[in-house]
ZAMARGU-4260 file (C-alpha; in steps of 0.2 Angstrom, whole numbers, plus 5000, padded with zeros to 4 digits):
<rodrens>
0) 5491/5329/5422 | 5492/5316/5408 | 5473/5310/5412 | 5468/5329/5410 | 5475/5327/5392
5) 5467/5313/5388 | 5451/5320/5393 | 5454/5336/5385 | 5457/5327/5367 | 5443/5315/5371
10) 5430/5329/5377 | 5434/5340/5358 | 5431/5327/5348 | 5416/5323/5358 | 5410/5339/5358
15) 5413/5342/5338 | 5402/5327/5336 | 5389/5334/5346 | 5390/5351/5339 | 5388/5341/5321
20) 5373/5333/5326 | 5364/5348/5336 | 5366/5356/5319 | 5361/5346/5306 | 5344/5342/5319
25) 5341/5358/5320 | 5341/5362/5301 | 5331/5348/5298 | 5318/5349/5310 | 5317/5366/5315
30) 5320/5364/5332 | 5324/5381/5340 | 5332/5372/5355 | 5346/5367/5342 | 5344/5383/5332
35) 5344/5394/5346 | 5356/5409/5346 | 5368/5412/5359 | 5364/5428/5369 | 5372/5445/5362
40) 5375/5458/5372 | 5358/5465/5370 | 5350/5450/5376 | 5352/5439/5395 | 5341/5425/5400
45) 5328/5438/5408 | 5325/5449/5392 | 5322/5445/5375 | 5334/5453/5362 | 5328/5469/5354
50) 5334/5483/5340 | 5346/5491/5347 | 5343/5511/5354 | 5349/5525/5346 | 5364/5526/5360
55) 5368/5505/5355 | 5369/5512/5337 | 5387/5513/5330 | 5391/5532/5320 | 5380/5534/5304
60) 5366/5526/5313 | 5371/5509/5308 | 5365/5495/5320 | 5378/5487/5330 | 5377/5470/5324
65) 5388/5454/5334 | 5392/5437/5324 | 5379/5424/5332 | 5380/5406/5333 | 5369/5391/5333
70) 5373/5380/5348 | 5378/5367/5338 | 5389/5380/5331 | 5395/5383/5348 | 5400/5368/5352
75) 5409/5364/5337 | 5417/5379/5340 | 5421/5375/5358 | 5429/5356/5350 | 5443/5365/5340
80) 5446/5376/5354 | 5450/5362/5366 | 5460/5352/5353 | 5469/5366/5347 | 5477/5368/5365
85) 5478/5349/5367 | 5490/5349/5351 | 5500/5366/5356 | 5518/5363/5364 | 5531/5376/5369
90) 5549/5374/5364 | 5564/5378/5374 | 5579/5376/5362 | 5578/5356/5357 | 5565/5353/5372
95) 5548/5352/5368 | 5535/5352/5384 | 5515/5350/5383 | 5501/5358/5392 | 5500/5340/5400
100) 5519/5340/5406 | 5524/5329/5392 | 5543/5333/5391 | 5553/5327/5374 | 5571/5330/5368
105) 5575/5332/5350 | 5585/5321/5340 | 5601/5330/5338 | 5603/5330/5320 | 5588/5343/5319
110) 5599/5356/5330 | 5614/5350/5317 | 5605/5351/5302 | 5598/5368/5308 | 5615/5376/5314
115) 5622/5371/5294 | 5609/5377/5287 | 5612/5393/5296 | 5631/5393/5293 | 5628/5390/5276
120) 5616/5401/5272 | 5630/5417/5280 | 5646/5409/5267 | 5634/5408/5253 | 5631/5428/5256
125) 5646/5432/5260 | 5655/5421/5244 | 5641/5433/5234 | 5645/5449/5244 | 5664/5448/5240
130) 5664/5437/5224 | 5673/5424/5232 | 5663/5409/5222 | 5671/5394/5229 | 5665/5402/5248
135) 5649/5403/5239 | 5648/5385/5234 | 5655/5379/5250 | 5640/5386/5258 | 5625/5382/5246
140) 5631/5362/5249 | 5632/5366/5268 | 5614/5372/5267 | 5610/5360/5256 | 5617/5345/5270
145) 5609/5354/5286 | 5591/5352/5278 | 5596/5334/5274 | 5600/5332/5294 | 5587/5341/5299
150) 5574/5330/5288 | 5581/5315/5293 | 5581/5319/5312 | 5560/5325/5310 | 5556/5311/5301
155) 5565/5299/5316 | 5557/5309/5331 | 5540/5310/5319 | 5541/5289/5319 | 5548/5289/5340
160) 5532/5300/5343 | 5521/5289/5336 | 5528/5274/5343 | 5527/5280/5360 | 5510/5289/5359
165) 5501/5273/5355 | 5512/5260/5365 | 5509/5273/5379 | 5492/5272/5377 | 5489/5252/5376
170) 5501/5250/5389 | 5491/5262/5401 | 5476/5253/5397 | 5484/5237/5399 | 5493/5241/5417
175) 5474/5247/5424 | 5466/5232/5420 | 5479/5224/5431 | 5478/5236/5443 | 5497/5240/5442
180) 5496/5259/5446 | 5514/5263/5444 | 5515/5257/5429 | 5500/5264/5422 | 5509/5280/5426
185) 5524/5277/5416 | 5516/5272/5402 | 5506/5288/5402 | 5520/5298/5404 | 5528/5287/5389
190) 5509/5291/5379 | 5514/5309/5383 | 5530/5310/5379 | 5529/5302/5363 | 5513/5315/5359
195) 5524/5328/5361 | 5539/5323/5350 | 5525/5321/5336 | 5519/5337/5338 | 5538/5345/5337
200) 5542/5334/5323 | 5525/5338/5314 | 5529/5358/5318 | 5546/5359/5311 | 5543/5348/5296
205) 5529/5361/5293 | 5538/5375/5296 | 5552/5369/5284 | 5538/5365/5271 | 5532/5385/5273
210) 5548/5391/5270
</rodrens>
């Protein structure tokens, strides 16, 4: 599953390069193999596209019109598509797994920072629904210390990920040159791994940037 990952990263950036290049050739030289549009739904292999009928007309006789792209475009497209899913991970609670089986656990002070944060943030409305002020304070520095934890516990998993991601990688690469396939397994598994506590770690300090 891992080698699936790689190849999907691998074939997006790939494929933006190509896209890149099918563009700008075809803008420069005209040639309609690179300008080409893709078919609409007015037009297959067999039959050239035409105006559309009256009946393919949308209300107030307005042609029905469909966004086309350049097959560079297309496979530029087609890049961020596949990289987009390479990147996406699901979370279950502090557990983060990949579309490539990459499991990761979060450090602990992001689920203690987060669990503060929310404590605090319920005194500090209640210290303002009742007037109570010292409750109020009490839980604006409990806020206040959960996003510290929480920081702190991204930023470790962000520099884990990393770590893992590219020693998992050399390590793979190492292991097949010797021909050791078990350990070319693990370390895939550690590359994966690691990709995925990047990508949590990357998610929530984002998130927390949003807010």
């Amino acid at each position: 599953m891992s080698s699936n990952d790689n190849t999907s990263t691998l074939g997006s950036y790939i494929d933006s390069a190509k896209g890149a290049a099918q563009s700008m050739l075809g803008s420069i030289t005209g040639n309609q193999a690179d300008k080409a549009r893709l078919p609409s739904p007015f037009t297959s292999p067999s039959r050239p596209f035409t105006s559309p009928t009256p009946s393919q007309q949308a209300p107030n006789n307005t042609p029905l019109t469909q966004p086309l792209q350049t097959s560079g475009e297309a496979t530029r497209t087609q890049a961020q598509h596949e990289k987009a899913g390479s990147d996406t991970i699901a979370k279950l609670g502090p557990i983060g797994i990949s579309p490539a089986g990459g499991m990761s656990a979060d450090d602990p002070k992001r689920s203690e920072g987060s669990w503060n944060q929310t404590i605090g943030s319920g005194k500090e409305m209640l210290g303002n629904a009742v007037g109570a002020e010292g409750l109020k304070r009490e839980g604006i520095e409990q806020n206040r210390q959960g996003k510290g934890q929480e920081a702190e516990g991204q930023l470790s998993d962000l520099g884990s990920g990393v770590q893992d991601r590219v020693g998992g990688k050399v390590g793979a690469v190492v292991a097949s040159v010797k021909g050791d396939r078990e350990r070319e397994e693990a370390e895939r598994a550690r590359h994966d791994g690691g990709k995925t506590l990047q990508r949590s770690a990357e998610g929530g300090i984002q998130r927390s940037a949003d807010y």
